[in-house]
C-alpha positions as CSV (number, residue, x, y, z in Angstrom):
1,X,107.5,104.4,99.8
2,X,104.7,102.0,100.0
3,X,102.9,101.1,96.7
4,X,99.2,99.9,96.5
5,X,98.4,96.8,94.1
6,X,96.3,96.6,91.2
7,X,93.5,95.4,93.7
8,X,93.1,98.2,95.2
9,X,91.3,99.8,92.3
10,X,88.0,97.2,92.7
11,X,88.2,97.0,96.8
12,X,88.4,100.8,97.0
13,X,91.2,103.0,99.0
14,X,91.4,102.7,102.6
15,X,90.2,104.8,104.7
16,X,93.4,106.2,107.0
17,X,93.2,105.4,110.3
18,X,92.4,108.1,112.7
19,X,95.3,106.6,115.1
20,X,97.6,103.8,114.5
21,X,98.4,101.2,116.9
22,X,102.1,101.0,118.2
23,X,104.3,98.1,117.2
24,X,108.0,98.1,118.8
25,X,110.7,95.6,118.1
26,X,112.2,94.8,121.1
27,X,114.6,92.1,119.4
28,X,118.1,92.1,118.4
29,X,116.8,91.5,114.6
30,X,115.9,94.2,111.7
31,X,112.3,93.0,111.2
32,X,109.6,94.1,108.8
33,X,105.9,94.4,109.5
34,X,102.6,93.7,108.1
35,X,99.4,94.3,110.1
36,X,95.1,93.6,108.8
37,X,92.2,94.4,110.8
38,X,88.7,93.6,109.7
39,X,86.6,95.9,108.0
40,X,82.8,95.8,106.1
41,X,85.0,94.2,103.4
42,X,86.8,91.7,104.6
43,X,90.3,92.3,105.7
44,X,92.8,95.1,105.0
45,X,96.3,94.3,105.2
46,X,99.4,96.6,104.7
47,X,103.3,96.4,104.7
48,X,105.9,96.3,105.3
49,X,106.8,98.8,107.8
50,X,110.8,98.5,108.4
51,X,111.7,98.7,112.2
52,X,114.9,98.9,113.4
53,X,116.0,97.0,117.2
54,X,114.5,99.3,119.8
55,X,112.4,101.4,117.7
56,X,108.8,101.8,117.2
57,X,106.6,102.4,114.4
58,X,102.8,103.7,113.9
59,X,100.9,100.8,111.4
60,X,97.5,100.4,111.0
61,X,94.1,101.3,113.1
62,X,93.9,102.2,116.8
63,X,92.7,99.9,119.5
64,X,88.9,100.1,118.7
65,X,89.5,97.4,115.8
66,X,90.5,93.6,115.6
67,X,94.0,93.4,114.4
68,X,96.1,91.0,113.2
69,X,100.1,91.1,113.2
70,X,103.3,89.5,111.7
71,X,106.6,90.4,111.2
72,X,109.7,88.8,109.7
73,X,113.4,89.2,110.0
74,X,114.7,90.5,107.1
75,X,117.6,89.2,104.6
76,X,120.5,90.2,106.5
77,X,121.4,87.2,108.9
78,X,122.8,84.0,107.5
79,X,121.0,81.7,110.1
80,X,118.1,83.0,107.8
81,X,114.3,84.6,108.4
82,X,112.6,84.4,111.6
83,X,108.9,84.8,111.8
84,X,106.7,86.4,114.7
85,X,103.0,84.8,113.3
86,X,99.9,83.5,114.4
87,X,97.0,80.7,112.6
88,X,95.2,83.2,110.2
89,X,96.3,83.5,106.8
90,X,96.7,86.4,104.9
91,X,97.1,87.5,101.4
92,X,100.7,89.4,101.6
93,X,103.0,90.7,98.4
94,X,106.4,90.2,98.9
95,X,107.2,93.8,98.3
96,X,105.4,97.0,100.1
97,X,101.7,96.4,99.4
98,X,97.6,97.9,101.0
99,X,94.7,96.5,99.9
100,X,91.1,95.2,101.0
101,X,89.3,92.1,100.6
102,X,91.4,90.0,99.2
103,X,90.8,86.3,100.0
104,X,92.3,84.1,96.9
105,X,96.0,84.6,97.0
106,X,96.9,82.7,94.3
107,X,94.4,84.2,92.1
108,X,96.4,87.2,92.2
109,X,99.7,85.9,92.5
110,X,100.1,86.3,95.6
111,X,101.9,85.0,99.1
112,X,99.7,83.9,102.0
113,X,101.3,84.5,105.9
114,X,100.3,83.3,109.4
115,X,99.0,86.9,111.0
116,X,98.7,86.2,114.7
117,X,95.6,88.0,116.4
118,X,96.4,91.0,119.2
119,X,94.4,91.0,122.2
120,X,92.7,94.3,123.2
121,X,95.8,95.3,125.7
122,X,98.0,94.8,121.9
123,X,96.1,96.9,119.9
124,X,97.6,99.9,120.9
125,X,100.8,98.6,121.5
126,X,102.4,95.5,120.7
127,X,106.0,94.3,121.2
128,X,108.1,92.1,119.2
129,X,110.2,90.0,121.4
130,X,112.6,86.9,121.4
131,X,113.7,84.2,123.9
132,X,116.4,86.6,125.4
133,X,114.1,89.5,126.8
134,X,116.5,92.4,125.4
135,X,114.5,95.3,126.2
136,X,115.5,98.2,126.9
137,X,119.1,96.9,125.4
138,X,117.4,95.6,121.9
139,X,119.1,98.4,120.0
140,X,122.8,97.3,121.1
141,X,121.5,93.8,120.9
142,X,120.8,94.7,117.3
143,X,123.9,96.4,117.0
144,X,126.0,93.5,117.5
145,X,124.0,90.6,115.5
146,X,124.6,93.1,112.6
147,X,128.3,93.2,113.3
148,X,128.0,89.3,113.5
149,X,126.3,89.2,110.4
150,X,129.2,91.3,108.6
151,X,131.5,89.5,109.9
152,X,132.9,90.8,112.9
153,X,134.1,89.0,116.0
154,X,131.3,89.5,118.2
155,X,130.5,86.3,120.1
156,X,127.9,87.1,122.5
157,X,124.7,88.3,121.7
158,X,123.4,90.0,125.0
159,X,122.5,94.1,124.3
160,X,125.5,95.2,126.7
161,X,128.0,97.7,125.2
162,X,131.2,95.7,126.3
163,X,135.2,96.4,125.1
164,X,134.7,93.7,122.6
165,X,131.6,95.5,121.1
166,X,133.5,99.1,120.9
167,X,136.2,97.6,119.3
168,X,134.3,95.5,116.1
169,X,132.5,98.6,115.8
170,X,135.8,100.9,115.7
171,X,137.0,98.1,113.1
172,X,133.7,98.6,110.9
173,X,134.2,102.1,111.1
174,X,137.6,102.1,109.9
175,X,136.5,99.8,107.1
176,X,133.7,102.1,105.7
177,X,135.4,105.2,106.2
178,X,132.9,106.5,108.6
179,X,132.3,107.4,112.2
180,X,129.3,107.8,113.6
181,X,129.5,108.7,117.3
182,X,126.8,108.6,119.2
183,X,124.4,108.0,116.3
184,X,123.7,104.6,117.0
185,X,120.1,104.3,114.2
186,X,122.9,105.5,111.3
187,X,125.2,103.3,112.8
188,X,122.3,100.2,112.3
189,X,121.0,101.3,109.2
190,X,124.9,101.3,107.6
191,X,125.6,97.5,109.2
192,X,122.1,96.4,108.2
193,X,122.6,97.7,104.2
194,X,125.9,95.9,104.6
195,X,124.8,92.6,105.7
196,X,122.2,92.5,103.1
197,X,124.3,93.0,100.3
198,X,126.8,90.6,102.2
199,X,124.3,88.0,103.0
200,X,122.5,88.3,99.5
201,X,125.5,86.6,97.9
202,X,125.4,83.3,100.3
203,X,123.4,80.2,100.1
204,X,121.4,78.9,97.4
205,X,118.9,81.3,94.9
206,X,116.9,79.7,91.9
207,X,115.9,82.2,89.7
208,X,112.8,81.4,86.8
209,X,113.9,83.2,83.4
210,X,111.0,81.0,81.7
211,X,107.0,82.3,81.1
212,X,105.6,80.1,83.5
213,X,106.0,80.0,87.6
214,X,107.9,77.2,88.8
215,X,108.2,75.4,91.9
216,X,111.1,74.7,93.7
217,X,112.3,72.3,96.4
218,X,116.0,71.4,98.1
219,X,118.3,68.6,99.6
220,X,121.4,69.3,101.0
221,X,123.7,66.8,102.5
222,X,125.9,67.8,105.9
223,X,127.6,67.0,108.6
224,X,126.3,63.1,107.1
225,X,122.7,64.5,107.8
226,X,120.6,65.4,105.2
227,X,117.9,68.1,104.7
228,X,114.9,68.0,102.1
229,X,112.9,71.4,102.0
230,X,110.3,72.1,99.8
231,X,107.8,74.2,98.2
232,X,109.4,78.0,97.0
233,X,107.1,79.3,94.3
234,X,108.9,81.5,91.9
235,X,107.3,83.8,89.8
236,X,108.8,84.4,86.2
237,X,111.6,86.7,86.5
238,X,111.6,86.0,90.0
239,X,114.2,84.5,92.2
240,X,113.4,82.6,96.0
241,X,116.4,82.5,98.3
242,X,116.0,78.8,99.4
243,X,118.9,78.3,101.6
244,X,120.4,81.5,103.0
245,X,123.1,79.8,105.0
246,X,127.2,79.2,103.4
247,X,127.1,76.1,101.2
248,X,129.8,73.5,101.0
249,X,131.7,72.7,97.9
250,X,129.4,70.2,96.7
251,X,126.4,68.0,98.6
252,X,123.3,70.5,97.3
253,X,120.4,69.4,95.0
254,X,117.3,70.8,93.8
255,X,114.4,69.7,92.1
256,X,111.9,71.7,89.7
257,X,108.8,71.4,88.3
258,X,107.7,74.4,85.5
259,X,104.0,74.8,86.4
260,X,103.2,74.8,82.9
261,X,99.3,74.5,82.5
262,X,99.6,72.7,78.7
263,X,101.9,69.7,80.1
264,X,104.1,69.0,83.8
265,X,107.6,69.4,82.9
266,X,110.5,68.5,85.3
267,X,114.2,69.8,86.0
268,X,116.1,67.5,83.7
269,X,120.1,66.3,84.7
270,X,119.0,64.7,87.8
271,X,121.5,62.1,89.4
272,X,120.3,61.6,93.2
273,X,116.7,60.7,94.6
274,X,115.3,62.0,97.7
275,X,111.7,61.9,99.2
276,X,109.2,65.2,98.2
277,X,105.4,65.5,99.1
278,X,102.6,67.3,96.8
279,X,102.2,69.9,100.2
280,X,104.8,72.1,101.8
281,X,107.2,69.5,103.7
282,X,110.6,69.1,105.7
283,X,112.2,66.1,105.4
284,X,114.8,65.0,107.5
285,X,114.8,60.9,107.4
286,X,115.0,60.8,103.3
287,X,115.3,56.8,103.7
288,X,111.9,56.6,104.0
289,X,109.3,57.2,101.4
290,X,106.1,55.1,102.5
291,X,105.0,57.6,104.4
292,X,101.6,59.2,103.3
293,X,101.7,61.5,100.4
294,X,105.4,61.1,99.6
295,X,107.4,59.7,97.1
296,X,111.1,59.5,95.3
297,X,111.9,62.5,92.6
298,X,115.0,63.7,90.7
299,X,117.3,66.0,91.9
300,X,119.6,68.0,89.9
301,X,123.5,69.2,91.6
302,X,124.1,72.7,92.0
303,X,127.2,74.4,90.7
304,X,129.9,74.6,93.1
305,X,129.6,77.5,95.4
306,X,131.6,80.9,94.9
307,X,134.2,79.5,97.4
308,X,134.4,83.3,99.0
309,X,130.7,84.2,99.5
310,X,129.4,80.4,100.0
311,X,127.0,81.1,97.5
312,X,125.5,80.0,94.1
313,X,122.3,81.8,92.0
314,X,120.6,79.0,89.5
315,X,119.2,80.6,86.6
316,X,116.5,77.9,85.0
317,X,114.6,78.2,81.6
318,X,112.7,76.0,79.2
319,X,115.6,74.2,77.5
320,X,116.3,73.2,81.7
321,X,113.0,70.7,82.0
322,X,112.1,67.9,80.1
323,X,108.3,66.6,79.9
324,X,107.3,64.2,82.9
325,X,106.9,60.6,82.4
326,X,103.0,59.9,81.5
């Protein structure tokens, strides 16, 4: 089911398509869609459109408009989300969403995503791709990152239906009490709800139980490197996912500001310093903090992982932040 925002009541309904341009995933991920094209308006945008490895779907206009494309992995695979975008952002909601003219993101509480631009040849139909050009084998490809992703000992991602392949996927099937033959899309769909509800319970999620957004950043110390990540914006009674890999026993810090419009108020019970900047940043050399636009800010500890799912969910309210230093 797709559901249209509140906006749609001032930019009017769409006008459906007389035919929809092709988009096929030809990648060994589960990946969701969004596509605009221009109109008298501005720019209407929909999504997301679910496609499954080796499958097509119908989204959006036919070739006689300018379109505009991107795609995500979704939630399911612990090296986290890959993106397929472009330079133009886009207004985007984070769940299924149409609407028209919309420009100021933030105005409406919004996301904003790179959208690459099709040529003329795309327009009609464009293909998803990776490094490894899958294909025609993007469905088994898909088949065994899912088995990966759940778990199984599948070590070579390369779309050919191998011994190794046929027996994780006799093991799943044992395990879930199923077979499914031949039906290799039921077969995807089962692994894929699997490794979300698998994959939802790893990494680090910060969830804002107060009145007022927050914004989030991370640093995580490993393998004696150390990662700083920031800006998630989390709406209230939102969570963000901001690391989706297993975390270690200890070593993981986050820092929080409550976007509260009446004063700034910060993540109190901070013990370690690391380097932040006012824009969206990665930080990987956290020794040094002269560079423009950064500077040192408190970071809190997370609880100690759930030692069998790698995971932790940080639930943060009012009594959690303290009022930042004039």
């Amino acid at each position: 089911m797709r559901r249209a925002l509140a906006v749609l009541a001032l930019a009017g309904a769409l006008a459906a398509p007389a035919a929809a341009g092709e988009v096929c995933n030809e990648t060994s991920f589960m990946v969701d869609v969004a596509k605009a094209w221009r109109t008298g308006a501005g720019l209407s945008v929909e999504g997301w459109t679910r496609i499954a490895p080796g499958a097509c779907a119908s989204i959006g206009p036919g070739a006689e408009s300018d379109q505009f494309l991107y795609a995500r992995s979704t939630p399911a695979y612990p090296g986290g989300v890959r993106e397929w975008r472009g330079g133009l952002d886009v207004c985007v909601d984070e769940t299924d969403f149409a609407f028209e003219g919309v420009a100021d993101c933030a105005a409406l509480g919004l996301q904003s995503r790179q959208f690459r631009r099709l040529n003329e040849a795309e327009r009609s139909r464009a293909v998803l791709v990776e490094l490894d050009d899958f294909g025609e084998r993007a469905e088994e490809a898909g088949l065994q990152r899912l088995l990966q992703a759940n778990g199984y000992d599948i070590r070579l991602i390369d779309g050919f239906a191998g011994r190794r392949t046929r027996r994780q996927i006799s093991a799943f099937e044992a395990d879930a009490g199923q077979t499914f033959g031949d039906d290799k899309p039921a077969l995807i769909e089962a692994l894929h709800a699997l490794a979300l509800e698998r994959n939802n319970r790893t990494g680090l999620r910060v969830c804002n139980d107060e009145s007022a957004p927050m914004a989030a950043a991370f640093a995580r110390r490993q393998d004696g490197a150390v990662q700083v990540r920031g800006w998630w914006r989390i709406e209230p009674g939102a969570c963000a996912r901001l690391i989706s890999e297993r975390l270690d026993a200890d070593g993981t810090y986050i820092h929080v500001r409550l976007l509260d419009p009446r004063s700034e108020r910060l993540l109190s019970g901070v013990s370690q310093q690391f380097c932040i900047a006012p824009g969206r940043f990665s930080n990987d050399n956290p020794e040094r903090c002269d560079r423009l636009g950064f500077q040192l800010a408190g970071f809190r500890p997370v609880p100690a992982p759930d030692p069998e799912t790698g995971g932790v969910t940080v639930r943060l309210s009012g009594p959690d932040f303290e009022e930042a230093d004039a």
